[in-house]
C-alpha positions as CSV (number, residue, x, y, z in Angstrom):
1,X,103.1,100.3,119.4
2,X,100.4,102.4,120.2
3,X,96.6,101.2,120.0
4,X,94.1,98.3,121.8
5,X,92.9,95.2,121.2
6,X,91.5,95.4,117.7
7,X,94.5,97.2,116.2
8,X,97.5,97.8,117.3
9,X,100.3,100.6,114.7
10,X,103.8,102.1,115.4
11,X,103.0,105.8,116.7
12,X,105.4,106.6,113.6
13,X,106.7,105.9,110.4
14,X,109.5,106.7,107.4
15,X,108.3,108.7,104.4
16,X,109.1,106.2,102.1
17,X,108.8,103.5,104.3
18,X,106.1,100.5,105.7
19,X,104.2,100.5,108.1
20,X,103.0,96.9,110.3
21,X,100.2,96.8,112.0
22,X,98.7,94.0,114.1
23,X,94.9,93.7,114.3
24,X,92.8,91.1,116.5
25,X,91.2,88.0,115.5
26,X,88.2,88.2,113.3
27,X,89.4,91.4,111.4
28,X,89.7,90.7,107.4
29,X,90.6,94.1,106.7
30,X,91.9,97.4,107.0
31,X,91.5,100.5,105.7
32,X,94.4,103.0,105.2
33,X,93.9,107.2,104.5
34,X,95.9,110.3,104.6
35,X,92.3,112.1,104.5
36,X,89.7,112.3,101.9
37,X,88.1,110.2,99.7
38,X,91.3,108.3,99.0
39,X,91.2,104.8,101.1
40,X,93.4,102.2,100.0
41,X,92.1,98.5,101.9
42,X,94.1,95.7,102.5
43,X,93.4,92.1,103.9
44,X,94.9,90.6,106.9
45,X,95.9,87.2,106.8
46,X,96.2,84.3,109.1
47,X,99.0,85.7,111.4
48,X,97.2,88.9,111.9
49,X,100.2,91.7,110.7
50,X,99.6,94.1,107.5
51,X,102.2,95.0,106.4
52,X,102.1,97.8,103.4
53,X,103.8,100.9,101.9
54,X,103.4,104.6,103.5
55,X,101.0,105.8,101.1
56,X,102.6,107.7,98.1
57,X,102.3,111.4,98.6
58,X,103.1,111.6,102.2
59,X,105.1,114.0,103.6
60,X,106.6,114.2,106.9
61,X,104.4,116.2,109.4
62,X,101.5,114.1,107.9
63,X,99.3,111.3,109.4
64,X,97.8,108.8,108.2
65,X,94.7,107.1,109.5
66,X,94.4,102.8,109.5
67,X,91.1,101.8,110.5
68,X,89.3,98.2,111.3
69,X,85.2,98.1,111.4
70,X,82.4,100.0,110.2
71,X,79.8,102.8,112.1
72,X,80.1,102.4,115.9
73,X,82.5,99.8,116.0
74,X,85.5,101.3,114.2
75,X,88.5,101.9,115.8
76,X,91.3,104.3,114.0
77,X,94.9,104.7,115.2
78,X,97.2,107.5,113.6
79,X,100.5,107.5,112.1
80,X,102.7,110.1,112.0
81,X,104.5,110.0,109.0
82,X,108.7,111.2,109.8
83,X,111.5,112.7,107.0
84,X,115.0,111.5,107.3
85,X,117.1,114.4,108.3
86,X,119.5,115.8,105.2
C-alpha cells in the first residue's frame, strides 16, 4: 500500500480488475480518473475501504488517479494499471 493518512491505494492493479483503497475518518468520498474530464465518485462507508472496478478503458502502462478533498486539501495517489502476460 502506498499513500498517508487520508488515503491509502495498492501501487498497482489488474486491467480488468478492483482496486481497494482505505481512506481516513471523515472522508465520504472519492474520486477516481484516468485523466480528463471523466471522474467517476464513489462513497466510503463505515469501515473506510472502496472497493470498485479498474475503470473501463484502461490499459496496462496506464494510471489512474483516486483522490479525497477539494483545493488545497486534496491528496491523490496513483495506480498503475498491469496486463496479464499472454
Amino acid at each position: 500500500m502506498q499513500g498517508s493518512g487520508k488515503i491509502r491505494a495498492p501501487a498497482t492493479a489488474q486491467v480488468g480488475g478492483t482496486i481497494t483503497v482505505e481512506v481516513g475518518s471523515g472522508i465520504t468520498s472519492i474520486e477516481v480518473s484516468l485523466g480528463g474530464p471523466d471522474v467517476q465518485s464513489f462513497p466510503v462507508p463505515a469501515g473506510g475501504k472502496v472497493t470498485f472496478p479498474v475503470p473501463s478503458g484502461a490499459t496496462g502502462g496506464m494510471v489512474v488517479a483516486v483522490s479525497v478533498g477539494k483545493g488545497l486539501a486534496k491528496k491523490t495517489v496513483l495506480v498503475e494499471i498491469v496486463s496479464t502476460s499472454p
